[in-house]
N, CA, C, O and CB atoms as a CASP TS submission, in Angstrom:
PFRMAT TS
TARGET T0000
AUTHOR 0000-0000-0000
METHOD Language model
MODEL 1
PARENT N/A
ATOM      1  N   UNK     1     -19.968  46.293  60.773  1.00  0.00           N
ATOM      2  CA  UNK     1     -19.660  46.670  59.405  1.00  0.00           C
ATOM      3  C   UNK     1     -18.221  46.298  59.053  1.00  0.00           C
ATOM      4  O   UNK     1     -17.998  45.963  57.890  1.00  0.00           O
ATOM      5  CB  UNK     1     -19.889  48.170  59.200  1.00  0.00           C
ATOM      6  N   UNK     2     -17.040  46.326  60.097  1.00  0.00           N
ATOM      7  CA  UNK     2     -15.660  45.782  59.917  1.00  0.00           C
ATOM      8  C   UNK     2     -15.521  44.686  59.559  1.00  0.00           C
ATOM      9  O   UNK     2     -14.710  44.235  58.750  1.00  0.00           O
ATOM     10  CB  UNK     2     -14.948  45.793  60.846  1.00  0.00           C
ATOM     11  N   UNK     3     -16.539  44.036  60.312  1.00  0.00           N
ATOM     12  CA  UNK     3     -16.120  42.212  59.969  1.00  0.00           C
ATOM     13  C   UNK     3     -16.780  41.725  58.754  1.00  0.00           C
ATOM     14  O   UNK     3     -16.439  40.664  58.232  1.00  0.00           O
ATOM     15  CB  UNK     3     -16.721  41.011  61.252  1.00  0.00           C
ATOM     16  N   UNK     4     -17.653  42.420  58.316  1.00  0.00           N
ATOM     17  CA  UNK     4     -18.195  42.174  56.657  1.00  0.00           C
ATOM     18  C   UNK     4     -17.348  43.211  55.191  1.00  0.00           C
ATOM     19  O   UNK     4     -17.292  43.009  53.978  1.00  0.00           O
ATOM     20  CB  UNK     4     -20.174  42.755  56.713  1.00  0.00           C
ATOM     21  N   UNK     5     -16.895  44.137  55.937  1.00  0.00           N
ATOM     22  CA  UNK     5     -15.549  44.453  55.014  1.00  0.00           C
ATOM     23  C   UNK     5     -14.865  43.291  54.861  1.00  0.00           C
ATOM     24  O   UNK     5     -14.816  42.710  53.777  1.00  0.00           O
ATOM     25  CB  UNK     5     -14.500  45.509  55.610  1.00  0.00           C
ATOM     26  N   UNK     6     -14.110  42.733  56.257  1.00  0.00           N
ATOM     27  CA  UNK     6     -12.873  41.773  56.287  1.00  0.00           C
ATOM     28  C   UNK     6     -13.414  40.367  55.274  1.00  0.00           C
ATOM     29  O   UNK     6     -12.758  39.730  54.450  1.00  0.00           O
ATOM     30  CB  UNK     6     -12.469  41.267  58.167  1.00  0.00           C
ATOM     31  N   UNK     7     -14.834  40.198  55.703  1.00  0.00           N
ATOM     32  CA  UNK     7     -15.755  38.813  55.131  1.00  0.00           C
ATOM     33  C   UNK     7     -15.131  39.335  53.093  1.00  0.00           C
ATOM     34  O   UNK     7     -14.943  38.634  52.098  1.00  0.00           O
ATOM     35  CB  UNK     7     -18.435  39.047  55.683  1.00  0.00           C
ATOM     36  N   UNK     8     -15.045  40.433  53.273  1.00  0.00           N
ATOM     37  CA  UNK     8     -15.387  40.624  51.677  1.00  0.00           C
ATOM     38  C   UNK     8     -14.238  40.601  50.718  1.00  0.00           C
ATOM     39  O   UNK     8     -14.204  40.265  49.534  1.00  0.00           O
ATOM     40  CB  UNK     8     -16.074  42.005  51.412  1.00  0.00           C
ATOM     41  N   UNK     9     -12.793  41.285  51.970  1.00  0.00           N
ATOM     42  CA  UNK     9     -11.662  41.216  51.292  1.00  0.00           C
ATOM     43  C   UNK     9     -11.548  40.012  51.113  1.00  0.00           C
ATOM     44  O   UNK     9     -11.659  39.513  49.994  1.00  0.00           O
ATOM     45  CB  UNK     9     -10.614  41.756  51.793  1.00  0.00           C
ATOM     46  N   UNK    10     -11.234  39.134  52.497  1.00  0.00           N
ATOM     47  CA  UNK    10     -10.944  37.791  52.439  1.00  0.00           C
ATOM     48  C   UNK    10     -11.541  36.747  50.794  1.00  0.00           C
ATOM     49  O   UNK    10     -10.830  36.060  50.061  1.00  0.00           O
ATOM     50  CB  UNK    10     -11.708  37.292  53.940  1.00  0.00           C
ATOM     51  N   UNK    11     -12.618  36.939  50.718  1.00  0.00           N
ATOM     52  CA  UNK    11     -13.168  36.514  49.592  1.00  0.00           C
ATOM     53  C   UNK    11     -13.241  37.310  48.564  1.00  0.00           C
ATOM     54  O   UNK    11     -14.004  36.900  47.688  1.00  0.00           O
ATOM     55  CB  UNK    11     -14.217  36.123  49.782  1.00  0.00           C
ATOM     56  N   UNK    12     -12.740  38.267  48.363  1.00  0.00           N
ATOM     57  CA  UNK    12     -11.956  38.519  46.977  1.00  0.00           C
ATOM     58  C   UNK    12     -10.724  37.936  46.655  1.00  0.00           C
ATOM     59  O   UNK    12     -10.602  37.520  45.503  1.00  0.00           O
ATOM     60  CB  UNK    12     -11.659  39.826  46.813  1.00  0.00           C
ATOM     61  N   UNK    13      -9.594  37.794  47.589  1.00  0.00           N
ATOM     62  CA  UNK    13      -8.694  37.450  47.885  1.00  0.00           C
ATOM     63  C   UNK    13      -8.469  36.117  47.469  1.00  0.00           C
ATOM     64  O   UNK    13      -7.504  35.940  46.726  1.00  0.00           O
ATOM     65  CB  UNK    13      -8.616  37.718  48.933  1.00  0.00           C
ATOM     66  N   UNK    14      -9.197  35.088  47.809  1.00  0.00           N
ATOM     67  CA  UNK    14      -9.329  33.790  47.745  1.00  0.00           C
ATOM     68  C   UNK    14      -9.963  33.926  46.460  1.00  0.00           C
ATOM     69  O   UNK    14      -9.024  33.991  45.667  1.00  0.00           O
ATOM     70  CB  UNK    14     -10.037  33.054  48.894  1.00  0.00           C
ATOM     71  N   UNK    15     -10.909  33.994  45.902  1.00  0.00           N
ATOM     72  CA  UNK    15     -11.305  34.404  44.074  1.00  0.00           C
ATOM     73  C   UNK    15     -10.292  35.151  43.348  1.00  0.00           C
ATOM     74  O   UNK    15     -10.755  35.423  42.240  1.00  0.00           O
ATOM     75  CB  UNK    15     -12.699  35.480  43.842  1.00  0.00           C
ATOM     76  N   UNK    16      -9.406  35.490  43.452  1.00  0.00           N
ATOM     77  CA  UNK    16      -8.557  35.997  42.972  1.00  0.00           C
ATOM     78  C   UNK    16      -7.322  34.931  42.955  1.00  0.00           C
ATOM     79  O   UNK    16      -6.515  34.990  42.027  1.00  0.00           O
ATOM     80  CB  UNK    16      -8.439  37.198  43.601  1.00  0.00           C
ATOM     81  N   UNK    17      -7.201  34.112  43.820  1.00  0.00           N
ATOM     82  CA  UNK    17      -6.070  33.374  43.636  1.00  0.00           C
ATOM     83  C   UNK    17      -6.256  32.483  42.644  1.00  0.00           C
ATOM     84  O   UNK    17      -5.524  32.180  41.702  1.00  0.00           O
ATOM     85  CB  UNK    17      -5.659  32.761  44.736  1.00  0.00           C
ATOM     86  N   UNK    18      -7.893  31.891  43.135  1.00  0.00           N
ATOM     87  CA  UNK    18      -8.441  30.778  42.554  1.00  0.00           C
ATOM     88  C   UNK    18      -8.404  30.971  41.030  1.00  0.00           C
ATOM     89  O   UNK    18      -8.004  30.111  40.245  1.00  0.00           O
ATOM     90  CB  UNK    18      -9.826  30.540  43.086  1.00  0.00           C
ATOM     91  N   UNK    19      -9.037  32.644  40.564  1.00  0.00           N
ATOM     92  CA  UNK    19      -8.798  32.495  39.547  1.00  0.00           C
ATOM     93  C   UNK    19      -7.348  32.584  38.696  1.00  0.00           C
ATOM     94  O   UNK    19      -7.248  32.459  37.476  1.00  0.00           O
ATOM     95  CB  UNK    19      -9.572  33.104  39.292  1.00  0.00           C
ATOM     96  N   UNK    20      -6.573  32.759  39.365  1.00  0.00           N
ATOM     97  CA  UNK    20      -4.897  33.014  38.662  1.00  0.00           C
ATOM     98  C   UNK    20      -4.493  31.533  38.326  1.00  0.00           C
ATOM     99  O   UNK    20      -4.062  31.119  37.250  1.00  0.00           O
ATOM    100  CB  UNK    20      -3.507  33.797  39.952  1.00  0.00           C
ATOM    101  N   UNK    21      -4.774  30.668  39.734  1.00  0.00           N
ATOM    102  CA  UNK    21      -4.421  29.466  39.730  1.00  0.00           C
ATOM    103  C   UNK    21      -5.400  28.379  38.230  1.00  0.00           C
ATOM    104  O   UNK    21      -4.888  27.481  37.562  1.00  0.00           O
ATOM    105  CB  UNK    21      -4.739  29.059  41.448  1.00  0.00           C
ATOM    106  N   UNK    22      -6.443  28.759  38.154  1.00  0.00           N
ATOM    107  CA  UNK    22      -7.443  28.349  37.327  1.00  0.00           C
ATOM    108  C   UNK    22      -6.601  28.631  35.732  1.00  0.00           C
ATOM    109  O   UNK    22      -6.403  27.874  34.781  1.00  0.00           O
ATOM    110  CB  UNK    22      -8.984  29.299  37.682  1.00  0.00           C
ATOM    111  N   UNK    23      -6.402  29.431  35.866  1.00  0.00           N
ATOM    112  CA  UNK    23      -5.976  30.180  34.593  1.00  0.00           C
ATOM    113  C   UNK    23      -4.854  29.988  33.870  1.00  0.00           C
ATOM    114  O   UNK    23      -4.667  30.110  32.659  1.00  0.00           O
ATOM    115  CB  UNK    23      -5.882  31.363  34.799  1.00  0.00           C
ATOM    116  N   UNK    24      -3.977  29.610  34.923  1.00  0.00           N
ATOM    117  CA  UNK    24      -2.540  28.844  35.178  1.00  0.00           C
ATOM    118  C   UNK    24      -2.835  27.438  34.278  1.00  0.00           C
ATOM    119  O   UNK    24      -2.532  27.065  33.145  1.00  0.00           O
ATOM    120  CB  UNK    24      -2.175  28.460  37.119  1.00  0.00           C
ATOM    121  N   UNK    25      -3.513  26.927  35.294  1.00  0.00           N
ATOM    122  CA  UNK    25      -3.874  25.141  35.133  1.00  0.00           C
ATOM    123  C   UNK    25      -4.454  25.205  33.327  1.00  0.00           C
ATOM    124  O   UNK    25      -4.044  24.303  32.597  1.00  0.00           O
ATOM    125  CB  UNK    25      -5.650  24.416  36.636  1.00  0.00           C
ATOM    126  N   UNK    26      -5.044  25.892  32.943  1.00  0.00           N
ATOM    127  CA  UNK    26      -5.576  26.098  32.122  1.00  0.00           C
ATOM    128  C   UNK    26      -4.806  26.099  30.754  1.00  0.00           C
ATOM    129  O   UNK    26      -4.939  25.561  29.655  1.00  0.00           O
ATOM    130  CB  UNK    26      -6.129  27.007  32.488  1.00  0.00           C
ATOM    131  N   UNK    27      -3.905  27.000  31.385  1.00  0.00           N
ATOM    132  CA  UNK    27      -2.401  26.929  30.094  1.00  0.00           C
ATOM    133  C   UNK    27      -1.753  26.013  30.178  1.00  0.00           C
ATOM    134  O   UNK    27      -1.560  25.381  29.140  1.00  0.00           O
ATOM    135  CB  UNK    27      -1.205  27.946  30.091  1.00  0.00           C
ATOM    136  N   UNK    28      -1.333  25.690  31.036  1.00  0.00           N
ATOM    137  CA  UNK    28      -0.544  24.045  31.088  1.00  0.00           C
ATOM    138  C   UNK    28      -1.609  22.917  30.905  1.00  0.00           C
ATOM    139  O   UNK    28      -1.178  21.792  30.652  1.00  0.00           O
ATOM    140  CB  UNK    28       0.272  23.669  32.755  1.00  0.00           C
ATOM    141  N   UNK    29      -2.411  23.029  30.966  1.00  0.00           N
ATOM    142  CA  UNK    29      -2.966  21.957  29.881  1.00  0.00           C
ATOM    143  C   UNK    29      -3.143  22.029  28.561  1.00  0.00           C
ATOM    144  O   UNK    29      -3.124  20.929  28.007  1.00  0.00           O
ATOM    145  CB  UNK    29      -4.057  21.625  30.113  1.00  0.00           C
ATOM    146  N   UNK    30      -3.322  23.033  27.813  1.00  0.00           N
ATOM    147  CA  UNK    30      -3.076  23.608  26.759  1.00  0.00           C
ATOM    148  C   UNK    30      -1.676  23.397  25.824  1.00  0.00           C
ATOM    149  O   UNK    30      -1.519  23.340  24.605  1.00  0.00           O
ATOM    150  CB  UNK    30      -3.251  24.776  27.165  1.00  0.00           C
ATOM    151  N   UNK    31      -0.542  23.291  27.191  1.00  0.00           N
ATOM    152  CA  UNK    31       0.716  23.215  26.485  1.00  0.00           C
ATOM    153  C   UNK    31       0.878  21.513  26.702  1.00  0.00           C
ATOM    154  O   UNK    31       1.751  20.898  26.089  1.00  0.00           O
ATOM    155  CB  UNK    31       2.053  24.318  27.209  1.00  0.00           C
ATOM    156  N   UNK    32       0.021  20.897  27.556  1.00  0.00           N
ATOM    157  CA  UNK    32       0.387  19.496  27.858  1.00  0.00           C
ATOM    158  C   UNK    32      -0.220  18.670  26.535  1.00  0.00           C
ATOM    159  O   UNK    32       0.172  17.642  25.983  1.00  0.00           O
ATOM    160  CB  UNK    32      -0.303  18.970  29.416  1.00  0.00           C
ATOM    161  N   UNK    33      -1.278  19.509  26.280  1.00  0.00           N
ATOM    162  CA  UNK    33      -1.698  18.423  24.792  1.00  0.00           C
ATOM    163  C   UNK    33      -1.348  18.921  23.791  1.00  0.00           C
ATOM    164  O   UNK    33      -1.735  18.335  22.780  1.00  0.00           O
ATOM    165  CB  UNK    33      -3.192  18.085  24.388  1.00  0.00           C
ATOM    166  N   UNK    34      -0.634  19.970  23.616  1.00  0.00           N
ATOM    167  CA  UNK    34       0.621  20.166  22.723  1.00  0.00           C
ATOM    168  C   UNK    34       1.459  19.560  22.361  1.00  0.00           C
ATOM    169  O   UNK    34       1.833  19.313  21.215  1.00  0.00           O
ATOM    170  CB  UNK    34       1.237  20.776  22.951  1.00  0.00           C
ATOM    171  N   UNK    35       1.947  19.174  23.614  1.00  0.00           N
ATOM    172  CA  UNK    35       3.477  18.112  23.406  1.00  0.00           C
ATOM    173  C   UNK    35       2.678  16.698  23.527  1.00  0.00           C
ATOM    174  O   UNK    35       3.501  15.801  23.341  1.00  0.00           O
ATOM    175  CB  UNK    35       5.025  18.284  24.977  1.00  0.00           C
ATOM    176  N   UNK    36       1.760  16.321  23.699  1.00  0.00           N
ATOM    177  CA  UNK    36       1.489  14.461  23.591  1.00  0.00           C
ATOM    178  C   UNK    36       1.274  14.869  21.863  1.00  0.00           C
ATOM    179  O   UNK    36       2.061  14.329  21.085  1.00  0.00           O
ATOM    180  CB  UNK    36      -0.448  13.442  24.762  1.00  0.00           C
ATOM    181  N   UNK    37       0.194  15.833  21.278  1.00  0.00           N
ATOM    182  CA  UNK    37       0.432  15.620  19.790  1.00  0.00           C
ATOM    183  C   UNK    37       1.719  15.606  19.343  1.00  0.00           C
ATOM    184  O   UNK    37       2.014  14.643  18.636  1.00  0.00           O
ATOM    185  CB  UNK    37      -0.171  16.560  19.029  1.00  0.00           C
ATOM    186  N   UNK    38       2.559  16.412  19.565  1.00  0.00           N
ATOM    187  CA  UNK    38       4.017  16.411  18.773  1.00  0.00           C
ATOM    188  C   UNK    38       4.502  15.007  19.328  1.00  0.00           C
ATOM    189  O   UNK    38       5.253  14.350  18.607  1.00  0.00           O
ATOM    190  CB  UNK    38       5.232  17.865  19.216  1.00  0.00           C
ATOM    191  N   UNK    39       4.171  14.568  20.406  1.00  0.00           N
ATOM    192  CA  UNK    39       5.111  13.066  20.450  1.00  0.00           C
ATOM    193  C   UNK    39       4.234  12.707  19.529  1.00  0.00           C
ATOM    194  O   UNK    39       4.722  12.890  18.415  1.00  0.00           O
ATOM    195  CB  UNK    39       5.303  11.926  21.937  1.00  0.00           C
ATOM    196  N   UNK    40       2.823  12.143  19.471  1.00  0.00           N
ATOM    197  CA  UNK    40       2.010  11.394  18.534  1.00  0.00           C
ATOM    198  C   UNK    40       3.389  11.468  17.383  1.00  0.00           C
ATOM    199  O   UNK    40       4.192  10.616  17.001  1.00  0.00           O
ATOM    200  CB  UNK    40       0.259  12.227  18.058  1.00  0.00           C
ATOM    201  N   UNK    41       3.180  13.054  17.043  1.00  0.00           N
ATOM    202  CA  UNK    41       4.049  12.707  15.328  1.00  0.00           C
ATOM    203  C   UNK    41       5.078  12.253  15.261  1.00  0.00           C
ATOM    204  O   UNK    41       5.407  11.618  14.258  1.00  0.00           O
ATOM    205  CB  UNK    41       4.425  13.749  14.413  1.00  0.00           C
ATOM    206  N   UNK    42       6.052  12.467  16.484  1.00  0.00           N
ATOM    207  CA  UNK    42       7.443  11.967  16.395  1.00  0.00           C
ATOM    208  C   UNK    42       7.355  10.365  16.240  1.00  0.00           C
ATOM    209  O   UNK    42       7.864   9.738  15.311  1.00  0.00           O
ATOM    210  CB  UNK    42       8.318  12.418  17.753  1.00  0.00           C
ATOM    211  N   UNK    43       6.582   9.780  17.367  1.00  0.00           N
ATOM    212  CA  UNK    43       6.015   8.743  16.928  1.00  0.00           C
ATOM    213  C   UNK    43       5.888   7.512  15.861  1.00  0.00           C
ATOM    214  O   UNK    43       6.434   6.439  15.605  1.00  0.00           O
ATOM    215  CB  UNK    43       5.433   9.140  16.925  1.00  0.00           C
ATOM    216  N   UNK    44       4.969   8.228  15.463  1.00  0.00           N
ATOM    217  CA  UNK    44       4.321   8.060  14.210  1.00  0.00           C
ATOM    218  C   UNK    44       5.500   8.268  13.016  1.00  0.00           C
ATOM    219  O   UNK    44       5.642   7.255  12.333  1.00  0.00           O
ATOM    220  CB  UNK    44       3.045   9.164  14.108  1.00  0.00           C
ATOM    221  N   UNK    45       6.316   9.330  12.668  1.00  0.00           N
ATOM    222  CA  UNK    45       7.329   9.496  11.828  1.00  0.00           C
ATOM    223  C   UNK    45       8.168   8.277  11.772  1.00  0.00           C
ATOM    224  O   UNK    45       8.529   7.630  10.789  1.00  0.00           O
ATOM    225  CB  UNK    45       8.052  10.626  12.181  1.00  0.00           C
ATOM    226  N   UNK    46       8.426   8.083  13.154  1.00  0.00           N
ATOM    227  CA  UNK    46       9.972   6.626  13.402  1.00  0.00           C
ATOM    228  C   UNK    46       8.683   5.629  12.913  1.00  0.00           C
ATOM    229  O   UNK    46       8.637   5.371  11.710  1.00  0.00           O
ATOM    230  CB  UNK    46      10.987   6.083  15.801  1.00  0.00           C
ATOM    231  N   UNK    47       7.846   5.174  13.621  1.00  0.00           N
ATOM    232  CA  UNK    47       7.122   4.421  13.130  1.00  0.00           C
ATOM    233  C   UNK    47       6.872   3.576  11.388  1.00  0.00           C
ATOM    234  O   UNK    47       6.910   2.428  10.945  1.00  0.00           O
ATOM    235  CB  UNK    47       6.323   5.114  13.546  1.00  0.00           C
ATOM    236  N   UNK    48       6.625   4.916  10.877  1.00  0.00           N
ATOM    237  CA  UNK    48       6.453   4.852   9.285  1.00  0.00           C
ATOM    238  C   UNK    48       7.663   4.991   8.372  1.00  0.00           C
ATOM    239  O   UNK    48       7.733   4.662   7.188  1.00  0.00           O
ATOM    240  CB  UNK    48       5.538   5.956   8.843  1.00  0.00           C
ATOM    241  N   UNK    49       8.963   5.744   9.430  1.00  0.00           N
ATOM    242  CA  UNK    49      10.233   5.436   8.413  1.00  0.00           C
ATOM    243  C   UNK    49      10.997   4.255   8.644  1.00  0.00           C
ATOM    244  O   UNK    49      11.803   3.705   7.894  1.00  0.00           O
ATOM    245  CB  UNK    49      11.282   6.524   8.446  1.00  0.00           C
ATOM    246  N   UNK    50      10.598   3.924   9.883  1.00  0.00           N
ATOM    247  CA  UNK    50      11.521   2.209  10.432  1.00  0.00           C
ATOM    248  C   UNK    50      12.786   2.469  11.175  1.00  0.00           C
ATOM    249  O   UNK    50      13.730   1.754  11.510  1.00  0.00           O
ATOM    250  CB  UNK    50      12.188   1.089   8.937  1.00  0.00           C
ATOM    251  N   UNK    51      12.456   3.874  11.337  1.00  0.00           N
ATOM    252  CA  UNK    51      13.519   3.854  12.482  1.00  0.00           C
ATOM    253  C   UNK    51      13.864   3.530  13.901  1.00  0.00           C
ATOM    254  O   UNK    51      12.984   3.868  14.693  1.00  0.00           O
ATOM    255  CB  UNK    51      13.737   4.667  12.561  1.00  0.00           C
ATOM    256  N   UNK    52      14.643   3.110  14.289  1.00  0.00           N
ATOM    257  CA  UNK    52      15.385   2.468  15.496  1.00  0.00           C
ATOM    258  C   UNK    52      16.117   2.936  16.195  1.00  0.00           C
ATOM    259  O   UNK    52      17.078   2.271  16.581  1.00  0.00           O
ATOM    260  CB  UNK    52      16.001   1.637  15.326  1.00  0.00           C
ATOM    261  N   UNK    53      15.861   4.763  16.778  1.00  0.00           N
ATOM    262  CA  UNK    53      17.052   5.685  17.027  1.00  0.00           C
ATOM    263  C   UNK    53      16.656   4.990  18.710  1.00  0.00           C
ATOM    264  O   UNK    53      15.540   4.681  19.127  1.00  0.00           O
ATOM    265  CB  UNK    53      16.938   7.808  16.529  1.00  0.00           C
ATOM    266  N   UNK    54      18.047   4.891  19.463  1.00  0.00           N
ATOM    267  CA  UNK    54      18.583   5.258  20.616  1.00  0.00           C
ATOM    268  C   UNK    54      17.835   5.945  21.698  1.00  0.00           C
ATOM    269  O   UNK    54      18.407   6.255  22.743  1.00  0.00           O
ATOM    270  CB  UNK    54      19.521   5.937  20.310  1.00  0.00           C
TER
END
């Protein structure tokens, strides 16, 4: 019965990371296609005003 306790923590343990880590990844992708749209516009702005900044 000990070693199927231990079987059970262990694998909560590991589902629990997985999901933090999941959840993590999840927001930073969220914030990663955030910032490629805002470049799009920055982009796109120099683009359509003809600017040549540095």
């Amino acid at each position: 019965m000990n070693i199927l306790l231990i079987i059970i923590a262990i694998v909560a343990v590991v589902l629990l990371f997985t999901g933090g880590f999941v959840h993590a990844l999840n927001f930073l992708l969220w914030v990663g296609i955030v910032l490629a749209i805002i470049a799009v516009i920055v982009f796109l702005a120099r683009v359509i005003t003809g600017r040549r900044g540095v």
